[in-house]
mmCIF file of the N, C-alpha and C atoms, coordinates in Angstrom:
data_MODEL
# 
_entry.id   MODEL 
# 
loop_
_atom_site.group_PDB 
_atom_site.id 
_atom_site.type_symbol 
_atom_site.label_atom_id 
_atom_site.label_alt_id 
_atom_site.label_comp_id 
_atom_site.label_asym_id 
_atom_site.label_entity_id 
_atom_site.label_seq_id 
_atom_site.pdbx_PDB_ins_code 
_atom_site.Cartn_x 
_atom_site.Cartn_y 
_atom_site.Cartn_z 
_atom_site.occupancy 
_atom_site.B_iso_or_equiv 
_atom_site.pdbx_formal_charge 
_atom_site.auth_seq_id 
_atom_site.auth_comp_id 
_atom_site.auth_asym_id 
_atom_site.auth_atom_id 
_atom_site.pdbx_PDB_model_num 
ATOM 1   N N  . UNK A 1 1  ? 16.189 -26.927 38.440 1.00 0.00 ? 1  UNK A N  1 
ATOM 2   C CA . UNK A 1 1  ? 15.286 -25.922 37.902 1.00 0.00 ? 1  UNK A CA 1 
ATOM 3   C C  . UNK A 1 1  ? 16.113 -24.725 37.440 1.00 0.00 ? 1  UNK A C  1 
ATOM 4   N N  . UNK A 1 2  ? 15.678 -24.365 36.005 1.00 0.00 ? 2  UNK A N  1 
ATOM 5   C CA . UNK A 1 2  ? 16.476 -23.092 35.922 1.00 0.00 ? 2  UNK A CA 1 
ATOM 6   C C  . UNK A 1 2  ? 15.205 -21.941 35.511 1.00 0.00 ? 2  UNK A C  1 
ATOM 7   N N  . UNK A 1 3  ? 15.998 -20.928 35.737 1.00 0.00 ? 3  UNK A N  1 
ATOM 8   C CA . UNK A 1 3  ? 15.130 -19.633 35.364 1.00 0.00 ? 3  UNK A CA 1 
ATOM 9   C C  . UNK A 1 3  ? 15.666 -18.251 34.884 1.00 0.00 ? 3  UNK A C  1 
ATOM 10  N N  . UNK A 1 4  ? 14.924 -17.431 34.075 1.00 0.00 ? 4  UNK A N  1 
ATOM 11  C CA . UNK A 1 4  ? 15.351 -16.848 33.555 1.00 0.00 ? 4  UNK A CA 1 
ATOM 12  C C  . UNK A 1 4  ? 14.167 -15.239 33.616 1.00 0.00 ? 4  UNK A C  1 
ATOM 13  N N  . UNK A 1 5  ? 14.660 -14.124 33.830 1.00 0.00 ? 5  UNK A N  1 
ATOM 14  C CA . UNK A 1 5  ? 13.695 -13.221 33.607 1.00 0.00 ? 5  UNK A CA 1 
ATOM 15  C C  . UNK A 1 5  ? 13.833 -12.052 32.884 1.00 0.00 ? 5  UNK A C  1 
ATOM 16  N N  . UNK A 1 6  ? 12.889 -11.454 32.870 1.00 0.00 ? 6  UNK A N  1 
ATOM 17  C CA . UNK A 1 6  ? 12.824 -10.067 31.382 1.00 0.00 ? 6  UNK A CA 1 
ATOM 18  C C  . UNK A 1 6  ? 13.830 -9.306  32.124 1.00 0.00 ? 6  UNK A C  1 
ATOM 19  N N  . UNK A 1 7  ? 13.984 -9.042  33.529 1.00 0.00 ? 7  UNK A N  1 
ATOM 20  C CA . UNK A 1 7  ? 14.597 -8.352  34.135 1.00 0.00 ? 7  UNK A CA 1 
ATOM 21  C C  . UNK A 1 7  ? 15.902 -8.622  33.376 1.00 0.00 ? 7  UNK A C  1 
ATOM 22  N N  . UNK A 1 8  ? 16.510 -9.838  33.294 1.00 0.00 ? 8  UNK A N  1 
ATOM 23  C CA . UNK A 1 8  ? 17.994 -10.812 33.564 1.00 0.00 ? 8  UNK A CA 1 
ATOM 24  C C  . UNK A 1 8  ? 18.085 -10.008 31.882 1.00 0.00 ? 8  UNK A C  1 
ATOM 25  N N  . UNK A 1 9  ? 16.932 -9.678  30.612 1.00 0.00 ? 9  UNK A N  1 
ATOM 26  C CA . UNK A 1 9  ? 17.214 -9.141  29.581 1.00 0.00 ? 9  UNK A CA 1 
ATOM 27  C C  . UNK A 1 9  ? 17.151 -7.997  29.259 1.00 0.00 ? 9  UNK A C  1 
ATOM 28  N N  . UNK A 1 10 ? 17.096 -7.086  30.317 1.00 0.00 ? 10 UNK A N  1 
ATOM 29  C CA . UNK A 1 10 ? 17.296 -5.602  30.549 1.00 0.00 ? 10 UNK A CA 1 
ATOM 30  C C  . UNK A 1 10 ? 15.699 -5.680  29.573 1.00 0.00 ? 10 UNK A C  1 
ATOM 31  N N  . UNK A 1 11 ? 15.157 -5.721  30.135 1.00 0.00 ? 11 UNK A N  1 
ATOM 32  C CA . UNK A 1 11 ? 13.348 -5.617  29.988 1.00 0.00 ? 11 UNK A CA 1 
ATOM 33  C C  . UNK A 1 11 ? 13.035 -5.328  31.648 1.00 0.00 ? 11 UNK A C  1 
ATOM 34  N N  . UNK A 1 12 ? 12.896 -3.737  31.358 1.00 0.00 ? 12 UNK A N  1 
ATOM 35  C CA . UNK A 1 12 ? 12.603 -3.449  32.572 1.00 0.00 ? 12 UNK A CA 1 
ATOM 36  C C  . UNK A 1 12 ? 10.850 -2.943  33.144 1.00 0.00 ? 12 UNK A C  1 
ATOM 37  N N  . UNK A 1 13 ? 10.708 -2.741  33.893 1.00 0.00 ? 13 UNK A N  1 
ATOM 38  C CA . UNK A 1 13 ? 9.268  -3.146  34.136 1.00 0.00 ? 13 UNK A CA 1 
ATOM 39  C C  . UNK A 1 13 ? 7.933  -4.130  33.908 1.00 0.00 ? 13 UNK A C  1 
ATOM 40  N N  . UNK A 1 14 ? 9.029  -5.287  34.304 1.00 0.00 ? 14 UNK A N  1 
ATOM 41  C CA . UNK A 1 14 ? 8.359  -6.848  34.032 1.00 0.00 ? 14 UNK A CA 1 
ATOM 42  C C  . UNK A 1 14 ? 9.076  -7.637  34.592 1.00 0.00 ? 14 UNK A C  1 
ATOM 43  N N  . UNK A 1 15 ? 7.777  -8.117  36.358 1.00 0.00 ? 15 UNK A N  1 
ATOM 44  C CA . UNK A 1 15 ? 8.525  -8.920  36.735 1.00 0.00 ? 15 UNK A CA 1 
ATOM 45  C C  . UNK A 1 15 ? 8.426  -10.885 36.496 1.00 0.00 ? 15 UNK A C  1 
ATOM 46  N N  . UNK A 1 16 ? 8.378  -10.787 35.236 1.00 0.00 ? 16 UNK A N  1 
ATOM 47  C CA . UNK A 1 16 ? 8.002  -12.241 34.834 1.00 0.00 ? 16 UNK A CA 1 
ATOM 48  C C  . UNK A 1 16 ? 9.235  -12.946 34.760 1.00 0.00 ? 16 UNK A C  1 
ATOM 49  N N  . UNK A 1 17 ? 9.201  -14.164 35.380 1.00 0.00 ? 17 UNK A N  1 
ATOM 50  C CA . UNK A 1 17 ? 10.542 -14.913 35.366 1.00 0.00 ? 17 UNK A CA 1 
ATOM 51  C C  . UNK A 1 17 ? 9.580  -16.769 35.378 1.00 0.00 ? 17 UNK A C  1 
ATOM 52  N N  . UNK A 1 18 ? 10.620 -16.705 34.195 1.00 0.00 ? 18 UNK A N  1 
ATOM 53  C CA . UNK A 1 18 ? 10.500 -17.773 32.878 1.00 0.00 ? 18 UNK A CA 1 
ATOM 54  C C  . UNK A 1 18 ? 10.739 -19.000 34.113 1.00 0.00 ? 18 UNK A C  1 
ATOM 55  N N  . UNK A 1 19 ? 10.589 -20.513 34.229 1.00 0.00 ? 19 UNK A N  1 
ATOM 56  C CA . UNK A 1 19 ? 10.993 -21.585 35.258 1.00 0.00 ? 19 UNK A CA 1 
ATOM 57  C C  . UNK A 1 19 ? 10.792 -22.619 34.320 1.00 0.00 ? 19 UNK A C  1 
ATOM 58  N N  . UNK A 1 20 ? 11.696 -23.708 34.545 1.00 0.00 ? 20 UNK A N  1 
ATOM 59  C CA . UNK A 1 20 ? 11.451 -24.951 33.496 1.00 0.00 ? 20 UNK A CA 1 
ATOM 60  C C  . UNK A 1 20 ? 12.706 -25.502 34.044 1.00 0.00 ? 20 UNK A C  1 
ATOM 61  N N  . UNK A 1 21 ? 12.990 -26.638 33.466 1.00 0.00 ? 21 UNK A N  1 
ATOM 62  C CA . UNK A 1 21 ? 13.621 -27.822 33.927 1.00 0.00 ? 21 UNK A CA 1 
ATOM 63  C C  . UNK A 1 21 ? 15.300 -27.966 33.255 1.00 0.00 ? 21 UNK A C  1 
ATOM 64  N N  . UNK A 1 22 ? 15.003 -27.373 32.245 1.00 0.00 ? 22 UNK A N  1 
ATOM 65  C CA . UNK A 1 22 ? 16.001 -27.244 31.424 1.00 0.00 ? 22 UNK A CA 1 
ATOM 66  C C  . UNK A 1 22 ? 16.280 -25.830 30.588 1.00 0.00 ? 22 UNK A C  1 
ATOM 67  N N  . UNK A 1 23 ? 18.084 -25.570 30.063 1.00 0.00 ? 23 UNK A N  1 
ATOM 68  C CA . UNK A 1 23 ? 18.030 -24.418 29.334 1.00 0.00 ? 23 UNK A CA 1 
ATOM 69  C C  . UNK A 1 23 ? 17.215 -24.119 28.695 1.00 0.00 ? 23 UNK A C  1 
ATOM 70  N N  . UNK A 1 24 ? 16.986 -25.007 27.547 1.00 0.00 ? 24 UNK A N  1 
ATOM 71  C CA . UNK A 1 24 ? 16.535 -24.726 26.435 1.00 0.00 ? 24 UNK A CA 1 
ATOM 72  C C  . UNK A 1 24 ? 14.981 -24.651 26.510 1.00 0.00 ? 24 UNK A C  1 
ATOM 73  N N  . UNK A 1 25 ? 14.574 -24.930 27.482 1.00 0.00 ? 25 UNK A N  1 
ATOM 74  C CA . UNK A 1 25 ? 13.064 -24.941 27.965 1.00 0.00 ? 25 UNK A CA 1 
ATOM 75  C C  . UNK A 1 25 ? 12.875 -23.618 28.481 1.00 0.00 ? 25 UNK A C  1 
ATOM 76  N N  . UNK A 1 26 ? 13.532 -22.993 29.297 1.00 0.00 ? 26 UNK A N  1 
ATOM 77  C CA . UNK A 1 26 ? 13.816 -22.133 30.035 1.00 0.00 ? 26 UNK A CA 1 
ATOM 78  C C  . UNK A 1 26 ? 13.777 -20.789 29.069 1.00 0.00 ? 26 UNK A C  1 
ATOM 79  N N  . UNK A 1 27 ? 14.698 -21.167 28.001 1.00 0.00 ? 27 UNK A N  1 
ATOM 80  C CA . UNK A 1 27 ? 14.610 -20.148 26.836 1.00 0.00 ? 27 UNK A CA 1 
ATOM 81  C C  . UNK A 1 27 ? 13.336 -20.081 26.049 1.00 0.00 ? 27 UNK A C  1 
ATOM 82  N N  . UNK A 1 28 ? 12.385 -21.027 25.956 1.00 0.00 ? 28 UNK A N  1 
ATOM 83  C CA . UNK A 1 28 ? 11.512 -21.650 25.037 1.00 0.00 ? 28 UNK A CA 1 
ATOM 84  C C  . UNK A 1 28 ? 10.230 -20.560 25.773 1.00 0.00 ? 28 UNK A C  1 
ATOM 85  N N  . UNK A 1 29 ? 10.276 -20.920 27.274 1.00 0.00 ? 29 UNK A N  1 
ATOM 86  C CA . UNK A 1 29 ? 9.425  -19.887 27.998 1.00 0.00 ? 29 UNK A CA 1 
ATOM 87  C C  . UNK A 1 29 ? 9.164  -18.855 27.811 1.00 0.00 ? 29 UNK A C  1 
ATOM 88  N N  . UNK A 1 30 ? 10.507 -18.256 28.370 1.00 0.00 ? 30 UNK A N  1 
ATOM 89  C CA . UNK A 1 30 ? 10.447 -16.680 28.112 1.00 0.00 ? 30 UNK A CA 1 
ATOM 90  C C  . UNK A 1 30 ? 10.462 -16.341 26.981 1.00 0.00 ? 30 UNK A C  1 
ATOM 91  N N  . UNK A 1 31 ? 11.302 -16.567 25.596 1.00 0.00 ? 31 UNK A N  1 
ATOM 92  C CA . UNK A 1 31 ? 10.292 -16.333 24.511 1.00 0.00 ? 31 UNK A CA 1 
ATOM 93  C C  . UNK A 1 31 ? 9.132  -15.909 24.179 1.00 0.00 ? 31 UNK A C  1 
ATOM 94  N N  . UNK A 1 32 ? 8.428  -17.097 24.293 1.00 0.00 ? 32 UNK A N  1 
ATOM 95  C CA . UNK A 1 32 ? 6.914  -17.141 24.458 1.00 0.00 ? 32 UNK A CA 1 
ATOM 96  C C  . UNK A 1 32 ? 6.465  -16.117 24.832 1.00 0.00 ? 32 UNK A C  1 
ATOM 97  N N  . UNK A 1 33 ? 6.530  -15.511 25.999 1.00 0.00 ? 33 UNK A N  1 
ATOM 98  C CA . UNK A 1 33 ? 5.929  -14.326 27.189 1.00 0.00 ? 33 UNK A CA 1 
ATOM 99  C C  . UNK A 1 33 ? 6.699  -13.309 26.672 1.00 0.00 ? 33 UNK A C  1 
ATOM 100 N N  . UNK A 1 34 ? 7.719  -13.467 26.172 1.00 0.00 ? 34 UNK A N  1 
ATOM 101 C CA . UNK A 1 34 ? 8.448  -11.950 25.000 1.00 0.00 ? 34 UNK A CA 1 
ATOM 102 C C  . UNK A 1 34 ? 7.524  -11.628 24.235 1.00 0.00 ? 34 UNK A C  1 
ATOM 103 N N  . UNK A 1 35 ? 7.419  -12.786 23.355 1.00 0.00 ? 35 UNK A N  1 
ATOM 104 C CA . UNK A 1 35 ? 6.735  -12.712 21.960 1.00 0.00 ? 35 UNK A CA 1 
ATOM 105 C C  . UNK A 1 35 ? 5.390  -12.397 22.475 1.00 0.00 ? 35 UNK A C  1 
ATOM 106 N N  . UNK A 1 36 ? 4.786  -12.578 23.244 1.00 0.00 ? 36 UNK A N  1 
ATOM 107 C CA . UNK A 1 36 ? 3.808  -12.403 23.749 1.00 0.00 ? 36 UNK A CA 1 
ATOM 108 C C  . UNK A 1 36 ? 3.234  -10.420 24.013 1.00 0.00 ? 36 UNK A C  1 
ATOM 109 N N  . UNK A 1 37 ? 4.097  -10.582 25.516 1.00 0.00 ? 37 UNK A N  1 
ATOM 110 C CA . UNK A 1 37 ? 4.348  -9.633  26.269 1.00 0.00 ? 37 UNK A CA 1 
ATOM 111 C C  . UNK A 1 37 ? 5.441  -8.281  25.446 1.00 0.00 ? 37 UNK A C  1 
ATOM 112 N N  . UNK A 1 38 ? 6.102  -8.261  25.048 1.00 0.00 ? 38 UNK A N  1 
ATOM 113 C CA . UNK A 1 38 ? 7.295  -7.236  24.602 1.00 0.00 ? 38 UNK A CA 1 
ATOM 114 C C  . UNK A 1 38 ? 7.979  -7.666  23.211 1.00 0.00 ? 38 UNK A C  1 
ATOM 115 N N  . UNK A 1 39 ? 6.602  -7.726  22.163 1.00 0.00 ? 39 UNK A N  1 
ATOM 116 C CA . UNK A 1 39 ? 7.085  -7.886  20.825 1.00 0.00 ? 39 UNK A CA 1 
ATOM 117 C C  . UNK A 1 39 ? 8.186  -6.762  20.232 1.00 0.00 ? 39 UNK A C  1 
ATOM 118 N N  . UNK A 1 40 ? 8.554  -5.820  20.564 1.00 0.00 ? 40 UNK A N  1 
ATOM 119 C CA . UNK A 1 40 ? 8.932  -4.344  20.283 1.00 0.00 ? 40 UNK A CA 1 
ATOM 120 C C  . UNK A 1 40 ? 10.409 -5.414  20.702 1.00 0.00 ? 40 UNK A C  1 
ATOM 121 N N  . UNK A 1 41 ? 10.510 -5.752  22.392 1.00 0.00 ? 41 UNK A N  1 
ATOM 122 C CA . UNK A 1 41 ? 12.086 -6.672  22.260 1.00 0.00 ? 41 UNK A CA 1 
ATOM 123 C C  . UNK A 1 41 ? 12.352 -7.684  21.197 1.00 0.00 ? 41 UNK A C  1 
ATOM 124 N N  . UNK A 1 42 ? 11.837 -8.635  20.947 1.00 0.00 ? 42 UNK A N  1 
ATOM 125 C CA . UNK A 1 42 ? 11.776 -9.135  20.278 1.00 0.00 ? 42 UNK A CA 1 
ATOM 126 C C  . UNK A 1 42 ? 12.367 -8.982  18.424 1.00 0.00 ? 42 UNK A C  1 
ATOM 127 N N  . UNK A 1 43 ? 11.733 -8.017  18.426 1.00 0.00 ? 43 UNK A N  1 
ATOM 128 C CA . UNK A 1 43 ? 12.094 -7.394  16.985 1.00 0.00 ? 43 UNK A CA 1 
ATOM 129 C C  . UNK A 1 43 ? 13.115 -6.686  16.786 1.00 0.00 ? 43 UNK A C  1 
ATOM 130 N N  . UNK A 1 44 ? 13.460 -6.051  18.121 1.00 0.00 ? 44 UNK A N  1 
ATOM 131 C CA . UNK A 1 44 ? 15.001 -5.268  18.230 1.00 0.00 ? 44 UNK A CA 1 
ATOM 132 C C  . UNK A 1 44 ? 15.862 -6.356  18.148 1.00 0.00 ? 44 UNK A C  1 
ATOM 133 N N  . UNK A 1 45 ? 15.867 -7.303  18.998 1.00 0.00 ? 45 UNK A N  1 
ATOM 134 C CA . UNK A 1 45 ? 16.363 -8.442  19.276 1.00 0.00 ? 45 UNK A CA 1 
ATOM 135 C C  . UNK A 1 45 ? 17.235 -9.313  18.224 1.00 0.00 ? 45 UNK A C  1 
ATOM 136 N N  . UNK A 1 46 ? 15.920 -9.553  17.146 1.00 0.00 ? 46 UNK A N  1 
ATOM 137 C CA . UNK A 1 46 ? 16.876 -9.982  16.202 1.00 0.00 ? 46 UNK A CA 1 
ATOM 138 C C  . UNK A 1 46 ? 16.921 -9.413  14.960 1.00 0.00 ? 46 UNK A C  1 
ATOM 139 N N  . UNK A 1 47 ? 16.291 -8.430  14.858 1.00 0.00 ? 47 UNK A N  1 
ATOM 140 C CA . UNK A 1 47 ? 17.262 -7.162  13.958 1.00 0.00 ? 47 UNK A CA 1 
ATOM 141 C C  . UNK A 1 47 ? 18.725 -7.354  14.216 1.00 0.00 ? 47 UNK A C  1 
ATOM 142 N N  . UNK A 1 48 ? 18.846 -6.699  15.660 1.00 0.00 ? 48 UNK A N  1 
ATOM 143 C CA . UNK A 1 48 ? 20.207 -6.776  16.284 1.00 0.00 ? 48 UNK A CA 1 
ATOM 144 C C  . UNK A 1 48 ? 21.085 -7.671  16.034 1.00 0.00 ? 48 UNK A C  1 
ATOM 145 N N  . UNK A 1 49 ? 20.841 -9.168  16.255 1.00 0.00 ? 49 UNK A N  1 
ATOM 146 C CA . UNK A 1 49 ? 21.355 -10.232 15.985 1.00 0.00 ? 49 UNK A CA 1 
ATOM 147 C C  . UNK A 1 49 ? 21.921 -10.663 14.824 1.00 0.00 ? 49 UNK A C  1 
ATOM 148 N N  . UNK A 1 50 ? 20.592 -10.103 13.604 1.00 0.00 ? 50 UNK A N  1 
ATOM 149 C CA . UNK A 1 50 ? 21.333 -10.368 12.006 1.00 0.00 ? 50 UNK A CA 1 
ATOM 150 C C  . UNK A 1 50 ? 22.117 -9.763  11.415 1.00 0.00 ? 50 UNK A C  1 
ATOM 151 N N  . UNK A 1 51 ? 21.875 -7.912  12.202 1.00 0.00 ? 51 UNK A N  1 
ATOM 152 C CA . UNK A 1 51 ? 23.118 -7.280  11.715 1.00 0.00 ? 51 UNK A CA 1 
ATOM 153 C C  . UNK A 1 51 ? 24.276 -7.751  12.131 1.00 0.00 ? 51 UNK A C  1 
ATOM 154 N N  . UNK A 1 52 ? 24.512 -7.961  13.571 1.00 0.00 ? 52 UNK A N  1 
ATOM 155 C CA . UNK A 1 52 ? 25.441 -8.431  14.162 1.00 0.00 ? 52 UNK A CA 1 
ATOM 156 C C  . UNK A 1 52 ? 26.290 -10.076 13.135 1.00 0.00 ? 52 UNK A C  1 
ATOM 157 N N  . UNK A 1 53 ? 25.519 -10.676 13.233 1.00 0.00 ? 53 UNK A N  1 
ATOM 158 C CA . UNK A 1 53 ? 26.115 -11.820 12.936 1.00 0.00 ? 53 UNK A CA 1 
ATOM 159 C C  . UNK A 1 53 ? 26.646 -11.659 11.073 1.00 0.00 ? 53 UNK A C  1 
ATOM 160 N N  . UNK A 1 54 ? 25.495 -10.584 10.339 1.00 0.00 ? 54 UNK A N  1 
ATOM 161 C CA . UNK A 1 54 ? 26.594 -10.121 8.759  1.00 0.00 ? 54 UNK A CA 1 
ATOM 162 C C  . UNK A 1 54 ? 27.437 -9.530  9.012  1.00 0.00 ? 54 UNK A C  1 
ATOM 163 N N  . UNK A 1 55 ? 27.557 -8.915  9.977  1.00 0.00 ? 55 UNK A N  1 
ATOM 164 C CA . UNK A 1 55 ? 28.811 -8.142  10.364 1.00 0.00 ? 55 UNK A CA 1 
ATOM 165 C C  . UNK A 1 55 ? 30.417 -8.785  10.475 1.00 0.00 ? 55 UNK A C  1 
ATOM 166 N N  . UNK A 1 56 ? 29.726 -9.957  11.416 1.00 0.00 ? 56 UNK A N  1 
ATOM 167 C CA . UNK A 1 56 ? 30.611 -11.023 11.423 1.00 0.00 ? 56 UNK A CA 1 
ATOM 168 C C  . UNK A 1 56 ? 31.080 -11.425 9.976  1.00 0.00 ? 56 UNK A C  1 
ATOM 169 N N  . UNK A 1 57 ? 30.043 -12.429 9.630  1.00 0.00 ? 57 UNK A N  1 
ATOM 170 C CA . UNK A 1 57 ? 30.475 -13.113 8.188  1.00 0.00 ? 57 UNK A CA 1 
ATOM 171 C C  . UNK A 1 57 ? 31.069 -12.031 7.486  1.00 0.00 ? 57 UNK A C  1 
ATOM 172 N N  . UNK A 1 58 ? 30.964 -11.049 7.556  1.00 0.00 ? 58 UNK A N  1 
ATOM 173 C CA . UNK A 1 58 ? 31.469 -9.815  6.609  1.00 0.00 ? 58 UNK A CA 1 
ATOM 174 C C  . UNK A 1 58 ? 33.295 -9.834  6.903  1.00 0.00 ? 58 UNK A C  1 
ATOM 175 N N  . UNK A 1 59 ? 33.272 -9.795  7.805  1.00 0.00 ? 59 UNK A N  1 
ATOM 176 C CA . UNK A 1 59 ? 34.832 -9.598  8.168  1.00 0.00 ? 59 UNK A CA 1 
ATOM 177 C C  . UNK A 1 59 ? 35.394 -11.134 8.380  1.00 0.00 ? 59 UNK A C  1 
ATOM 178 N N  . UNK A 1 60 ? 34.650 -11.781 8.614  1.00 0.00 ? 60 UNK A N  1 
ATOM 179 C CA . UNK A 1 60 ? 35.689 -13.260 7.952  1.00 0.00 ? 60 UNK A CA 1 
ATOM 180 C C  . UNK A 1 60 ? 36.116 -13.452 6.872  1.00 0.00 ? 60 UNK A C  1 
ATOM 181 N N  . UNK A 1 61 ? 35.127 -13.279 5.932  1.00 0.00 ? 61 UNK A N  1 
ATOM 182 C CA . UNK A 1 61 ? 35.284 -13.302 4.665  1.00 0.00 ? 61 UNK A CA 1 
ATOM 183 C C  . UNK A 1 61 ? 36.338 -12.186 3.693  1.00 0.00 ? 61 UNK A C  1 
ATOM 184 N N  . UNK A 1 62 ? 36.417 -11.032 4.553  1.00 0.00 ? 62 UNK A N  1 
ATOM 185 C CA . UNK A 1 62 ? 37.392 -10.423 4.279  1.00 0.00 ? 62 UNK A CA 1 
ATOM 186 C C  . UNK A 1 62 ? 39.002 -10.966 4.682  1.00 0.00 ? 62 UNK A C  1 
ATOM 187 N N  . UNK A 1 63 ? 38.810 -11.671 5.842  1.00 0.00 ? 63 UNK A N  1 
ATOM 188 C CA . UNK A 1 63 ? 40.147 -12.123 6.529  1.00 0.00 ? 63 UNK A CA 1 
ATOM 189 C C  . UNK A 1 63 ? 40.331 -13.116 5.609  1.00 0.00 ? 63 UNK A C  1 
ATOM 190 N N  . UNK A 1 64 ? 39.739 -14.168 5.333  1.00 0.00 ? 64 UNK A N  1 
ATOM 191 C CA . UNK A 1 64 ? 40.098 -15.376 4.359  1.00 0.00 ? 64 UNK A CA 1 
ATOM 192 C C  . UNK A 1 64 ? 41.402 -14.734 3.291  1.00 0.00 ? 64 UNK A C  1 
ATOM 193 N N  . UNK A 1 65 ? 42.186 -15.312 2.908  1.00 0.00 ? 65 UNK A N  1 
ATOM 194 C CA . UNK A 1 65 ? 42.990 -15.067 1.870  1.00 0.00 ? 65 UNK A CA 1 
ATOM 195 C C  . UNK A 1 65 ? 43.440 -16.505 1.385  1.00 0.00 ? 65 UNK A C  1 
ATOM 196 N N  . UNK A 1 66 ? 44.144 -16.343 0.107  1.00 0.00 ? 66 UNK A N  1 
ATOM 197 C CA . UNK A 1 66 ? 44.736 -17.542 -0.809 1.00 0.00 ? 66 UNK A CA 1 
ATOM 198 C C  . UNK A 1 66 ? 46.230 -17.990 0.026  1.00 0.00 ? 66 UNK A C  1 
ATOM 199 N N  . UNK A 1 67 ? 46.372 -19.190 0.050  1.00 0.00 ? 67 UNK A N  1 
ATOM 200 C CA . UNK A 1 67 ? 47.681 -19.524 0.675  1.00 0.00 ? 67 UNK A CA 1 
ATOM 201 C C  . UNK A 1 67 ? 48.661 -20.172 -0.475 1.00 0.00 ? 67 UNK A C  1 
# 
């Protein structure tokens, strides 16, 4: 059994903790009860994430050069 809670995502004042059998189930949960419960995380969440990850591609793509 694994588990996961809002707490464990610095979502504080919520003691809901996600239970399922597997990771990805586990993730699938709490989701749910995010998306549910703390749409405001959610939306920070992956705001956060897309800047983050162009950020990335941004500076790979700068590192690439011709050999």
């Amino acid at each position: 059994m694994k588990s996961l809670s809002c707490r464990d995502l610095a979502i504080p004042d919520c003691e809901y903790v996600a239970k399922a059998e597997t990771v990805d189930s586990v993730r699938r949960v709490l989701f749910d009860h995010a998306s549910a419960e703390h749409p405001e995380f959610i939306e920070r969440t992956v705001a956060t994430t897309l800047e983050e990850a162009a950020k990335v591609e941004a500076a790979i793509q700068a590192a690439i050069k011709d050999v």
